[in-house]
C-alpha positions as CSV (number, residue, x, y, z in Angstrom):
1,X,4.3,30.3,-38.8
2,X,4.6,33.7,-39.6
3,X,8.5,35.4,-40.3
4,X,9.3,37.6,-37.2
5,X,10.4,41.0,-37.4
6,X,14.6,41.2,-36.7
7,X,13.8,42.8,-33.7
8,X,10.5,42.2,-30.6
9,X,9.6,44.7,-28.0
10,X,10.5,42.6,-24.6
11,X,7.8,43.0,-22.0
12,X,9.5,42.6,-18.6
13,X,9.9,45.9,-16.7
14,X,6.8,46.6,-18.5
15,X,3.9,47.7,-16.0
16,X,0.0,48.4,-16.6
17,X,0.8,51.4,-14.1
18,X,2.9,53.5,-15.8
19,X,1.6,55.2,-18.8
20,X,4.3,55.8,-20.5
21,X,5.1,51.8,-20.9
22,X,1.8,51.8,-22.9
23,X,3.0,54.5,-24.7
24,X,6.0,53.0,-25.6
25,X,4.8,49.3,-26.7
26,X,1.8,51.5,-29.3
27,X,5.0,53.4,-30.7
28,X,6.8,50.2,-31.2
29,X,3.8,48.4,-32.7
30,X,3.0,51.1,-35.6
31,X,6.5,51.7,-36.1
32,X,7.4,48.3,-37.6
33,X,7.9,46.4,-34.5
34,X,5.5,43.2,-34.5
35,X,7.3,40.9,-32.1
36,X,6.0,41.2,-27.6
37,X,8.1,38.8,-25.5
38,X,6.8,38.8,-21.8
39,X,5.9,36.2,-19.2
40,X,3.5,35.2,-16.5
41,X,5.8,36.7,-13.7
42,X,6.2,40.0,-15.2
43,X,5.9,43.1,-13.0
44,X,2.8,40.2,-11.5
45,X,1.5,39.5,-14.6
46,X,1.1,43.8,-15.0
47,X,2.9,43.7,-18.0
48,X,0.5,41.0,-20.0
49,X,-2.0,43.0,-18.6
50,X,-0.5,46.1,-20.3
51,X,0.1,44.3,-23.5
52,X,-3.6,43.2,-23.5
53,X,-5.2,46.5,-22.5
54,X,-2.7,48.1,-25.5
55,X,-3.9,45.4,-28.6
56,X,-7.7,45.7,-27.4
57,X,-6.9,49.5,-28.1
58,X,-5.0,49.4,-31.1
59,X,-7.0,46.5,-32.8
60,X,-10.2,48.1,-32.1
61,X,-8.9,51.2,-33.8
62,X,-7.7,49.4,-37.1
63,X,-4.1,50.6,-36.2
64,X,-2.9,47.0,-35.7
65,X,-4.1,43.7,-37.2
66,X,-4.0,40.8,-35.2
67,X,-2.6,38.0,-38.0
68,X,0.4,40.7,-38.7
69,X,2.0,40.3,-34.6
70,X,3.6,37.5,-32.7
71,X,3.0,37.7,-29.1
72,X,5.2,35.7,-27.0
73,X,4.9,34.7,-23.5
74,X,6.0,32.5,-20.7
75,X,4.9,30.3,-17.7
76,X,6.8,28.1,-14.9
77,X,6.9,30.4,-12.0
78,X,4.8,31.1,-9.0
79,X,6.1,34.6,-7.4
80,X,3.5,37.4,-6.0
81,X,-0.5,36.5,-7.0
82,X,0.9,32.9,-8.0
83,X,2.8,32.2,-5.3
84,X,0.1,33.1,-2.2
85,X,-2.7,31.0,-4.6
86,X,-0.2,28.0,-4.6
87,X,0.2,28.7,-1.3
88,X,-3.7,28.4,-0.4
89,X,-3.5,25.0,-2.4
90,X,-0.9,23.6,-0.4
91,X,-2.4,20.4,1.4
92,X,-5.8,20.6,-0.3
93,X,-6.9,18.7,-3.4
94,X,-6.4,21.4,-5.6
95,X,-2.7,21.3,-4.4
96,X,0.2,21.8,-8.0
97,X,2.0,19.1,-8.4
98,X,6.0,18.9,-8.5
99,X,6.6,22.1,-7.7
100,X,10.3,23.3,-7.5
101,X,9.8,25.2,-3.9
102,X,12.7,26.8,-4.2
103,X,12.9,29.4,-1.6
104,X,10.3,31.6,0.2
105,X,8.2,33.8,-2.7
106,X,9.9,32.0,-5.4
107,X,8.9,28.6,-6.6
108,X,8.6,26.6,-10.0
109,X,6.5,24.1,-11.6
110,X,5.9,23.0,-15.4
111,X,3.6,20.4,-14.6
112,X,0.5,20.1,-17.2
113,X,-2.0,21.1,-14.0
114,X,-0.3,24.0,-13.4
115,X,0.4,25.2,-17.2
116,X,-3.6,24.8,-17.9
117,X,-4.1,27.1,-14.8
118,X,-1.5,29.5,-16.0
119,X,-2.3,29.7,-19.6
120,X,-6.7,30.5,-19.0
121,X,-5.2,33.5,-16.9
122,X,-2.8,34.5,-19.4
123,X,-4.6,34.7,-22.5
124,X,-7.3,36.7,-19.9
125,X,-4.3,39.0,-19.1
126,X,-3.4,39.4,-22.8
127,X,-7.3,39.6,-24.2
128,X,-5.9,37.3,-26.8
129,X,-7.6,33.8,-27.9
130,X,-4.6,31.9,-28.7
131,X,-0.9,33.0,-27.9
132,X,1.6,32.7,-30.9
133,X,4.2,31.4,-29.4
134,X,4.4,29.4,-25.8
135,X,7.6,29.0,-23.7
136,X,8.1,26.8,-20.2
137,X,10.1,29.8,-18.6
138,X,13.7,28.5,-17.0
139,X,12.6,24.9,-16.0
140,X,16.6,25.0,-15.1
141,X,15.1,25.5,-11.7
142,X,14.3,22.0,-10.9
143,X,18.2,21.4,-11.5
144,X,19.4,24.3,-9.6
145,X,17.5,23.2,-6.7
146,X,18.5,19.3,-7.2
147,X,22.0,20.9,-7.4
148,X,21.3,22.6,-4.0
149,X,19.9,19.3,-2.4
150,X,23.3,17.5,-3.5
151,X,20.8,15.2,-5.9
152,X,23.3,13.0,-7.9
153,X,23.5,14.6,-11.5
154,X,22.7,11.8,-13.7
155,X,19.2,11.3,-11.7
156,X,18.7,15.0,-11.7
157,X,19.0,15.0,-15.5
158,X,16.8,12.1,-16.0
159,X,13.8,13.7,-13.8
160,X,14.2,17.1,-15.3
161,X,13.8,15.6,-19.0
162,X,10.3,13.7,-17.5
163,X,9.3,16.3,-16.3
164,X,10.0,18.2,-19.8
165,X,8.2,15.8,-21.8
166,X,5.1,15.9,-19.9
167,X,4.9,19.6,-20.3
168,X,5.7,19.2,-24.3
169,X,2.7,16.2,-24.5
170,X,0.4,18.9,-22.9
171,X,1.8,21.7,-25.0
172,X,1.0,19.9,-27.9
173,X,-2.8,19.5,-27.1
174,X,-2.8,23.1,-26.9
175,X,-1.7,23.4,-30.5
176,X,-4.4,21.4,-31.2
177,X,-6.8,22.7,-29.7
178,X,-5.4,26.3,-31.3
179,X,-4.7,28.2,-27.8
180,X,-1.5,28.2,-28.6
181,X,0.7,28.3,-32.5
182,X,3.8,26.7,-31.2
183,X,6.0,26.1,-28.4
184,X,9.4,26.3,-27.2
185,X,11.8,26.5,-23.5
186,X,13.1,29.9,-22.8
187,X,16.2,29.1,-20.5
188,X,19.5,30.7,-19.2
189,X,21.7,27.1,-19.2
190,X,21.1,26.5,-22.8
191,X,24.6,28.1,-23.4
192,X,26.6,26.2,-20.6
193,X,29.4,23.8,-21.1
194,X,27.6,20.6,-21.6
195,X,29.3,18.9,-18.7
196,X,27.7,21.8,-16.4
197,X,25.3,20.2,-13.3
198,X,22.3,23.1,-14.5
199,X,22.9,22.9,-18.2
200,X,19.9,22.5,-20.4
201,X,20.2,20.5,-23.7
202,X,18.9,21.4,-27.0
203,X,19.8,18.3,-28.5
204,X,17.8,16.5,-26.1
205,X,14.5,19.0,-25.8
206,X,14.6,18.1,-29.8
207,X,14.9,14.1,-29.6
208,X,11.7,14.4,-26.6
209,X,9.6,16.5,-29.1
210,X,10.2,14.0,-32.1
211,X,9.5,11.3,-29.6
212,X,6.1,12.9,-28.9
213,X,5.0,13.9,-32.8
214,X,7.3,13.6,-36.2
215,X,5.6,16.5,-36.9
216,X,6.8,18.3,-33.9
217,X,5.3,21.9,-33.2
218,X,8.3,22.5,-30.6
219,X,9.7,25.4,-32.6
220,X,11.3,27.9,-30.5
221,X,13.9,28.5,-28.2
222,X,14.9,31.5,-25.8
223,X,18.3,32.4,-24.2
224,X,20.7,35.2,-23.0
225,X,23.4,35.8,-26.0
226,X,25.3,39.3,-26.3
227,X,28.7,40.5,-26.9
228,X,30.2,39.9,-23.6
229,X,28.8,36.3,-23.4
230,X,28.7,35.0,-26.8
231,X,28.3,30.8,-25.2
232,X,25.2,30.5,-27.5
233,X,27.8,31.0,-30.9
234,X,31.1,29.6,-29.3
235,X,30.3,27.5,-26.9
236,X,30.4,23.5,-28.6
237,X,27.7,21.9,-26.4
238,X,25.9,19.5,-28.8
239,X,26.5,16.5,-31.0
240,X,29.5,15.3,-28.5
241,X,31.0,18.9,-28.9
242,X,30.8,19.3,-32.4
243,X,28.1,21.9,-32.5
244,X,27.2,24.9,-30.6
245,X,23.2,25.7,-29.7
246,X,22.9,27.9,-32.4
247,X,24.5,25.8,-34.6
248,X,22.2,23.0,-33.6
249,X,18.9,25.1,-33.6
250,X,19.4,26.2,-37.1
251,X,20.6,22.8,-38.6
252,X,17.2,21.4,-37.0
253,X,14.6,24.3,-38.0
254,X,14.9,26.0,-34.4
255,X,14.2,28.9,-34.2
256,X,16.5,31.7,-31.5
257,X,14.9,34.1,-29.9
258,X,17.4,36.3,-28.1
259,X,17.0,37.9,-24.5
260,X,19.4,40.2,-22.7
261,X,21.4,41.6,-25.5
262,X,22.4,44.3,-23.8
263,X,22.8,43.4,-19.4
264,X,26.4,41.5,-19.6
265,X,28.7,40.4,-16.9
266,X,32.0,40.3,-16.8
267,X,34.8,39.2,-14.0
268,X,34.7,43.1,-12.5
269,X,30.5,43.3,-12.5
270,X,27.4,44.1,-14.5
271,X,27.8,45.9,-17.7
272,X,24.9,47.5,-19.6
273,X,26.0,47.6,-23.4
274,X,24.2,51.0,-23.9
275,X,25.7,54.9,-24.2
276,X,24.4,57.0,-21.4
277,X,25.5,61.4,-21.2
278,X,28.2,61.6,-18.9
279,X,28.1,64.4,-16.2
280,X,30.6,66.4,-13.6
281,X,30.7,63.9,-10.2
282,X,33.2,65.2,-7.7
283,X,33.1,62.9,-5.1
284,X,33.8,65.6,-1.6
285,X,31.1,67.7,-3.2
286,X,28.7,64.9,-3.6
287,X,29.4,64.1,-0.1
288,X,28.8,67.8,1.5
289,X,25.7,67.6,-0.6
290,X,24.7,64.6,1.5
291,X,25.7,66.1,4.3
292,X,23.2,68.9,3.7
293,X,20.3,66.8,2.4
294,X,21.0,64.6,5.7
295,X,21.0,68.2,7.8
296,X,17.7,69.2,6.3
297,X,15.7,65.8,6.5
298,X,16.7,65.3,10.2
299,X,15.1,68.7,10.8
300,X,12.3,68.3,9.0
301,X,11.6,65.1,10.8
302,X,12.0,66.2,14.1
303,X,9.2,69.6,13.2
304,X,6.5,66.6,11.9
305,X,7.2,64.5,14.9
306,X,7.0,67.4,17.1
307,X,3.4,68.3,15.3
308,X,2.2,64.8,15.4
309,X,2.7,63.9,11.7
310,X,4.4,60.6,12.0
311,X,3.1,59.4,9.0
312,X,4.9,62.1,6.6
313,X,8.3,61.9,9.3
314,X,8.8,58.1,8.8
315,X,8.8,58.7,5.5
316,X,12.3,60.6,5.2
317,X,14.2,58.0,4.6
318,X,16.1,59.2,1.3
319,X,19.4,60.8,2.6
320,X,19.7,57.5,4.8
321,X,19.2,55.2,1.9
322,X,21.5,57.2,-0.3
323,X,24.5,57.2,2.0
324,X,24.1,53.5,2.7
325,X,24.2,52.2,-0.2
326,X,25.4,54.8,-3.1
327,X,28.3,52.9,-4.3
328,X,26.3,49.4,-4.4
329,X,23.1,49.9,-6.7
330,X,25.4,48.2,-9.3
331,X,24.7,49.9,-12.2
332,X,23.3,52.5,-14.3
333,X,20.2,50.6,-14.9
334,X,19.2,49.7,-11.5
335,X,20.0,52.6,-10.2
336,X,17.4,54.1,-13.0
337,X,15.1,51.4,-11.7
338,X,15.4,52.7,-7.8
339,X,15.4,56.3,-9.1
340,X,11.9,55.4,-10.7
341,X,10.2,53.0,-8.4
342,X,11.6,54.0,-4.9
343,X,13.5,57.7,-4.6
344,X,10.9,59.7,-7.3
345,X,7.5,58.3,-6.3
346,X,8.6,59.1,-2.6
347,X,9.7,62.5,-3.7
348,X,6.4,62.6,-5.3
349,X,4.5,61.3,-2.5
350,X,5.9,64.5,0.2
351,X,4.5,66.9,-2.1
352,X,0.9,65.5,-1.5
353,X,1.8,65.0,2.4
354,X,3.4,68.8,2.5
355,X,-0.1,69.5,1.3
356,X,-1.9,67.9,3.6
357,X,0.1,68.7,6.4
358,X,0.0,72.7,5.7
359,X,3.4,73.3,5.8
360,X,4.2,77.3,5.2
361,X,6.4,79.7,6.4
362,X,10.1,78.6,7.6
363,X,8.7,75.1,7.9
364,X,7.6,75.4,3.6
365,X,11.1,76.9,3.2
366,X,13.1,74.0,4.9
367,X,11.0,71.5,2.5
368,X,11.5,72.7,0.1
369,X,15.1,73.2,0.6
370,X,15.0,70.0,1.6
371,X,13.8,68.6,-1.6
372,X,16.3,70.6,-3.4
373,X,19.1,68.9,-1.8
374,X,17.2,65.6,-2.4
375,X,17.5,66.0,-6.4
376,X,21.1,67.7,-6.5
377,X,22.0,64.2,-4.6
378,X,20.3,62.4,-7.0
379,X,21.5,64.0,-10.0
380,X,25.1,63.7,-8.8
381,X,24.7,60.1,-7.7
382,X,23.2,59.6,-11.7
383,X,26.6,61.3,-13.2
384,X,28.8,58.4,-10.9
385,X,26.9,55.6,-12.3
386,X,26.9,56.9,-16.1
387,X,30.3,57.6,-15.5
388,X,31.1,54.2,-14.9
389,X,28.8,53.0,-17.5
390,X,30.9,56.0,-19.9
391,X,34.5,54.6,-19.0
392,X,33.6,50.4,-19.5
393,X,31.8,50.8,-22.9
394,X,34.8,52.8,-24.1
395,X,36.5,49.7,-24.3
396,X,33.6,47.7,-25.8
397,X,33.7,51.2,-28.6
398,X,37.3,50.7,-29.3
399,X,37.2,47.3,-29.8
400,X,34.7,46.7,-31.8
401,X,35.6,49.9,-34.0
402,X,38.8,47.8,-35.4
403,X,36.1,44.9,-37.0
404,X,33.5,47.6,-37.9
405,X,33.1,48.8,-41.4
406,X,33.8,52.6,-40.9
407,X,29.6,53.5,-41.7
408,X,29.3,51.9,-38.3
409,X,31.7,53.6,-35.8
410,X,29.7,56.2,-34.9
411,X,26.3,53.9,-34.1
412,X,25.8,53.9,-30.5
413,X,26.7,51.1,-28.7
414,X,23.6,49.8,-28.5
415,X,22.7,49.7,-31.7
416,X,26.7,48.2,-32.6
417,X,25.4,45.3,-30.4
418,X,21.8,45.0,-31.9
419,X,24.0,45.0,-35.3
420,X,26.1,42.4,-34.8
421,X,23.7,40.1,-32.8
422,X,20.9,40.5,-36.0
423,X,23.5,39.5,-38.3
424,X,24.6,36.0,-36.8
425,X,23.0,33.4,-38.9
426,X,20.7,31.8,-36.9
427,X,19.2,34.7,-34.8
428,X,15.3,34.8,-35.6
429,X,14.7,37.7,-33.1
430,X,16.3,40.1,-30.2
431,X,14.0,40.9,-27.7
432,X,14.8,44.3,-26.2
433,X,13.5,45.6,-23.2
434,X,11.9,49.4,-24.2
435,X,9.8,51.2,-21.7
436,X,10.5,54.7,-23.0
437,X,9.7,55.9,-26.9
438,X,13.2,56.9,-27.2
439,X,14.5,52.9,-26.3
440,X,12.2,52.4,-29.7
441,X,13.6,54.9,-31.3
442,X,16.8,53.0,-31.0
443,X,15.8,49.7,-32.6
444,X,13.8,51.4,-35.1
445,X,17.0,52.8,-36.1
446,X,18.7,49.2,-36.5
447,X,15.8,47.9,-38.5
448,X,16.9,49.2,-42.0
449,X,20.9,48.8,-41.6
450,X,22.4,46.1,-43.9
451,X,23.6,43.0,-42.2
452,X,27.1,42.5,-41.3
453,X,28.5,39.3,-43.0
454,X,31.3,39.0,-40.4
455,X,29.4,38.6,-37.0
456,X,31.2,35.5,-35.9
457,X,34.7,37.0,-36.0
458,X,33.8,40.1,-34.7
459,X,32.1,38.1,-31.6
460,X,34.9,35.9,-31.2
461,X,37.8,38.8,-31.7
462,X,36.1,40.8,-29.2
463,X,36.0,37.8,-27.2
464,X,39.3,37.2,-27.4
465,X,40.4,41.1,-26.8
466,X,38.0,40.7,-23.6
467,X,40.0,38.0,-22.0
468,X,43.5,40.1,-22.7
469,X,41.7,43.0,-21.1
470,X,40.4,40.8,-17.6
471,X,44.0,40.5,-16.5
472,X,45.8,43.9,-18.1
473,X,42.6,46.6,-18.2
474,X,40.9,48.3,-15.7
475,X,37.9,49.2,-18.5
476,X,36.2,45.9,-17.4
């Protein structure tokens, strides 16, 4: 198996859409990124589709070669396209078997039936003939819903594992057969307490594998580990206690791949790890600005209904949505992710439908007023959250500032956290999630840094300042 680059380009708000997620994933691939994490439930399976569509482009051009990148990707869910075929299936002979139906839109399955089906559409999606590295994506499912269903633990457990080394028997006839290099479990509970009802066990997904083959090709594992929740280093959930995953995976020639390094919780809500500009937000003059957007969409609305142009009418919906829920999109990221995929491509839309519609005169100015009022409310609504964003990583600055060597203070945070998180031993790659060039740019700029040798007490220090600030901080 090839060495992976420090640092992979992770594929899941990625979108076949949106050009400028294409644009990003070529940057990162001829700018010393060779490492694509993404999954079968994707954006739908858009974002294999993207990543397929980019490496037909770049390897056609001699740009990229295919034995220099390690493409990574995921199967166990049935949401979207997956989910209405398994719903056609249902009570026909062509039916999954033991699928997790967890709740409506959302099930799960790892059986061998279902991973062949998955995998033909996946190396279509990715115009790839073998996939480098082959994950069954949160099979934790199957114990969340037992949990659910009040199933007795112990027989919970014992199913889940079956189940388990089914998929790792069929997963190993695919390395044969050379669709796939080697395989692995991507899951969230890997880093639970090991008493926990959902928790997943390394030490067990290694005994199944040598069970199947001595010479095992179950290689790889995937899990959430970042500054804020650091169970995958300091948690002691295998051997009896004596050892922690990561501990475990690198005594046994596992290798980590790391998700969410930089979307944390803590005990006050979500926390995005990353520096974003901070900007003016006054709260009574965010509100009159509502006021005024709200004034102006109402009467616009009642002109297009008056003229017959429902269509365009029902769609002012913005100052509504705004005042509804403007204190609850959670954080700066999801509110970037409504500002992108609901408020701008409706902004965009009523530019076509003012076109169509032949507004002019007073009814021109009053749109256009009207969309003026729109984006003052948006910018000032982007100022609260990366305000909020400004005032928690302060703390997260400070803190880990007083471990630091000094060359490192004035990193952004993001790349303090990719820096620390590279340098635990036992980290084979952190998959970031980079739609825009300038998300590259940022690991790019991590790539060349020299390794910190104290990662493990700056993790646990900052740890232990994180609990102190829970009960006597507001920063968190």
């Amino acid at each position: 198996m090839k060495e992976l680059t420090p640092l992979g380009f992770g594929g899941y708000r990625i979108d076949n859409r949106f050009a400028e997620h294409s644009d990003a994933l070529s940057y990162a691939l001829t700018s010393g990124i060779s490492v694509i994490d993404t999954s079968s439930n994707y954006s739908d399976g858009r974002s294999e589709l993207l990543i397929g569509n980019v490496l037909y482009d770049l390897f056609n051009a001699g740009t990229v070669n295919r034995e220099d990148l390690t493409v990574i990707t995921k199967v166990g869910y049935l949401q979207g396209q997956n989910y209405k075929s398994a719903l056609k299936r249902e009570n026909t002979d062509k039916q999954f078997h033991e699928v997790v139906k967890y709740s409506e839109g959302l099930w799960h399955c790892i059986h061998p039936e279902f991973l062949e089906n998955q995998l033909s559409h996946q190396l279509s999606r990715l115009n790839l003939k073998f996939i480098d590295i082959y994950l069954l994506h949160n099979p934790e499912y199957f114990l969340i819903d037992s949990k659910k269903r009040n199933v007795d633990s112990s027989v919970a457990q014992q199913e889940y594992y079956r189940r388990i080394k089914d998929a790792f028997i069929f997963l190993e006839s695919k390395v044969r057969d050379g669709s796939i290099g080697a395989y692995g479990v991507s899951s969230n509970t890997f880093p639970l307490e090991n008493d926990e009802y959902t928790f997943t066990s390394l030490e067990n997904l290694n005994e199944i594998a040598s069970e199947i083959s001595y010479e095992s090709n179950f290689k790889f594992i995937q899990l959430p580990f970042n500054i804020i929740e650091p169970g995958a280093l300091l948690t002691k959930n295998q051997l009896g206690g004596s050892l922690s995953t990561l501990d475990y995976a690198r005594n046994n020639g596992i290798k980590v791949l790391v998700n969410r390094p930089f979307n944390t919780i803590s005990s006050k809500g979500l926390v995005r790890t990353v520096d974003y500009e901070t900007g003016v937000f006054i709260e009574k003059d965010f509100v009159a600005g509502l006021t005024l957007c709200r004034r102006k969409e109402t009467e616009l609305n009642k002109f297009l209904r008056e003229k017959g142009d429902f269509h365009f009418a029902n769609q002012l919906v913005i100052s509504g949505e705004v005042e509804k829920n403007w204190k609850s999109f959670g954080s700066i990221e999801n509110f970037n992710d409504m500002l992108e995929y609901f408020f701008s491509p409706r902004l965009n839309n009523f530019y076509d439908l003012a076109e169509s519609c032949k507004l002019e005169g007073s009814v021109l100015n009053l749109f256009d007023e009207y969309i003026s009022s729109v984006n003052i409310v948006l910018n000032l609504l982007g100022n609260y959250y990366r305000n909020n964003n400004a005032s928690k990583n302060k703390f997260f600055h400070l803190s880990l500032n007083k471990y630091l060597p000094e060359e490192f203070h004035k990193l952004p945070l993001s790349q303090k956290t990719l820096q620390i998180l590279r340098s635990v031993e036992g980290v084979e790659c952190i998959l970031v999630g980079a739609r825009k060039k300038k998300y590259v740019d940022d690991i790019i700029g991590v790539l060349d840094l020299p390794k910190l040798n104290n990662s493990y007490d700056i993790i646990k220090s900052l740890h232990s300042d994180m609990i102190n600030a829970e009960y006597h901080s507001a920063d968190l």
